[in-house]
N, C-alpha and C positions, 0 to 999 in steps of 0.2 A: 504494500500500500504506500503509494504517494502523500510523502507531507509537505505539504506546500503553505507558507506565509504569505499573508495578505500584505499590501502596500496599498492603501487607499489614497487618493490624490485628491484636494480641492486645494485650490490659490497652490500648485504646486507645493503644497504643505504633504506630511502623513499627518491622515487624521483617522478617526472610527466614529461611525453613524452609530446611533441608539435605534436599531427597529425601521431604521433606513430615512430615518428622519436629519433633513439638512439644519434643521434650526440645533439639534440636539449630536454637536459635533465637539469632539475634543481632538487638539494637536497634539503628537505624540514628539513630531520633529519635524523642523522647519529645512531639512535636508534629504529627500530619499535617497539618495546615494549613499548617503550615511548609512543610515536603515542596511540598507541593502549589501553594506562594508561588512555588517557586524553579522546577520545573517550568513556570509558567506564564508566568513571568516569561523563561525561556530559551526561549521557541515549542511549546512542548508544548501541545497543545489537547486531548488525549485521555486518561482515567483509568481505569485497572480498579483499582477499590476489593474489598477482596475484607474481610471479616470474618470471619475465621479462629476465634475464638471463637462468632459466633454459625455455623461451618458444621458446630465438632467437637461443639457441644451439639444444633444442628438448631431452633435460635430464633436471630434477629438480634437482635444485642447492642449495635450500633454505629450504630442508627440517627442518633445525635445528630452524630457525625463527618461522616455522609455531607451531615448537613441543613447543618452548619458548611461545611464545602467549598463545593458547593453555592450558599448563599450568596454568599460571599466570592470567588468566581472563577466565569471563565467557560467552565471543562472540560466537557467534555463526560464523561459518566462515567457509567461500567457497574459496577453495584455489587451483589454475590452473597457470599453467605455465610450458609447458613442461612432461604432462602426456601423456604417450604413451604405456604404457603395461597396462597389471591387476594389475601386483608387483605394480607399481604406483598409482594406484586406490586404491588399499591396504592400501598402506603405508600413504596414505591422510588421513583416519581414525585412522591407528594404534597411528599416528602422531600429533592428536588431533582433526582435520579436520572435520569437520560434514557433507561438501557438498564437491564434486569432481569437478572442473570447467576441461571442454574437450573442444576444440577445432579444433586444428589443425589435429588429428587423426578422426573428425568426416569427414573430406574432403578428409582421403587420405585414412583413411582405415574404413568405415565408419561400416561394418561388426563388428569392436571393440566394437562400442559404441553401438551398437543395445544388443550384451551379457553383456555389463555392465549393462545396463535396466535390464534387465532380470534377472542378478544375484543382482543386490545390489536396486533397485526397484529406480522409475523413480521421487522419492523424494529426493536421494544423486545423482543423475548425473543432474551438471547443464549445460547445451551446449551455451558455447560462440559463436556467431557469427558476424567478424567482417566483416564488408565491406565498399568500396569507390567506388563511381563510380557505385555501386550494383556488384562490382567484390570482390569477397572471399578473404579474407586474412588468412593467414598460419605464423607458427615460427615466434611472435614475431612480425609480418603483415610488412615480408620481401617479401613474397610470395606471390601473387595472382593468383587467378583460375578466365576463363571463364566460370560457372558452374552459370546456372538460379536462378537466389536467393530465389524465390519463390518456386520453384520447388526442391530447395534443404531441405527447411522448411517444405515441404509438404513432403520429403521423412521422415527426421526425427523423427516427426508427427506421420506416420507409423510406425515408430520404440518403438515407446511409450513415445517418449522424451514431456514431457510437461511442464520444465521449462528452460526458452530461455533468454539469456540476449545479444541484439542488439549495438554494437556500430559503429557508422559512424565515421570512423577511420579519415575525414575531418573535424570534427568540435571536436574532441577528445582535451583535453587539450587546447583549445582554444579560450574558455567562448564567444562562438557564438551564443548559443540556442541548443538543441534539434533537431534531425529530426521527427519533430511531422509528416508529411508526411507519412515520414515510416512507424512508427509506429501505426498508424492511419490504413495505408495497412494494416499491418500484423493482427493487432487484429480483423479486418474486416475477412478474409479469413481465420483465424485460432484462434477464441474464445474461444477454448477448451483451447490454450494454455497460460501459465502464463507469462506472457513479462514483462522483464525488462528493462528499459532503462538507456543505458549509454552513454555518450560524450556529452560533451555541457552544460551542466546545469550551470547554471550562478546567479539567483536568484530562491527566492520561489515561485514566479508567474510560472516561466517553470516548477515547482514540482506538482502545481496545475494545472495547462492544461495537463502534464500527466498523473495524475491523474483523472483527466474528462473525458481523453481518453479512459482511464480502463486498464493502464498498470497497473501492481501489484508491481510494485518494482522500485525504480532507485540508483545506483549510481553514488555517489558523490566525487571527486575528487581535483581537481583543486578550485574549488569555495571554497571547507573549509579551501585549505591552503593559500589561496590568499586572502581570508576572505571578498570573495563575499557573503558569509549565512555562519552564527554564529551559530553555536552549539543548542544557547539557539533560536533563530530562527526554529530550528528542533523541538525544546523538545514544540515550543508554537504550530507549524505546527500539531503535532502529538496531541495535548489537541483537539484542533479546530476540527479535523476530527475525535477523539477518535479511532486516529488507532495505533496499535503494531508497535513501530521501535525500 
């Protein structure tokens, strides 16, 4: 299982949302790079860069951070916020980027994401999906759709998308627990596909029951900079299971 740290981006700051809310934002560091120094430097190989400003306006804002990272380390890094063309799709890679994170255009123009599969293959497109309530969220999770959650998974699915990273946008930043439920669902109905989980994670014990679940991936947020689980907490998780993070 992939562990992967969050870097959330607004004003080019790192920040973490409370429940996806922009009013209810705290800075952790007024430098991602930095961020991104100590992470790599503590065995962390894996990055979900997310660009929070470019996903609540629907244009990325942040291209310059990602191409800095990028640069300067050897993360591996899935970076979404605000992709909405191919030029954008593009530009993730030209940019450093090794994974594409989609979205909000999977809901609205879902036709996009099916030809990004098919042109760039279904190992760079990773499809965020967030939900509350099991209702879709859009732009930044300003926007909700009534659109079957499952059925929307299952569309996808046909599209060739097989790696999915889930957040429950109510326990997001809010060191609640996991929606192991969910989770639990999806990987039952759709095995083929690689799940990630995000929101929630609080301690290594939730890393281990998703784990057991047979999610492939989780990120991590909030709990490393609140310093719910320490770095070296990760590096001993990862000996114990002799798994790549």
């Amino acid at each position: 299982m992939n562990i992967i740290v969050a870097i959330d981006l607004i004003d080019g700051k790192c920040v973490r949302l409370k429940q996806g809310d922009f009013k209810k934002k705290k800075i952790y560091n007024h430098d991602p790079l930095e961020v991104a120094f100590l992470l790599e430097n503590n065995g962390i190989s894996r990055l979900h860069l997310v660009d929070l400003d470019g996903a609540k306006k629907g244009k990325v804002v942040h291209w310059k951070i990602l191409e800095k990272i990028a640069k300067h380390t050897n993360l591996i890094i899935d970076f979404g916020g605000g992709i909405h063309t191919e030029e954008d799709v593009r530009a993730v890679f030209e940019n450093g980027g090794d994974i594409a994170t989609v979205g909000s255009i999977a809901v609205k123009k879902p036709i996009f994401l099916k030809k990004w599969v098919n042109i760039y293959g279904d190992d760079k497109i990773l499809l965020g999906v967030d939900v509350k309530n099991k209702k879709i969220a859009t732009n930044g999770w300003t926007e909700f759709f009534d659109i079957p959650f499952m059925d929307f998974l299952e569309e996808k699915n046909n599209y060739g998308i097989k790696k999915i990273f889930c957040t429950d946008i109510s326990r997001d930043g809010v060191l609640s627990g996991p929606s192991f439920s969910l989770y639990k669902e999806i990987i039952q109905r759709f095995p083929n596909i690689e799940l990630i989980a995000s929101g929630g994670i609080r301690n290594i014990e939730d890393i281990d029951q998703l784990f057991n679940l047979g999610c492939r991936g989780v990120i991590i947020g909030k709990a490393i900079y609140e310093n719910q689980i320490s770095l070296s907490e990760l590096r001993n998780w990862k000996e114990k299971n002799n798994n790549n993070y």
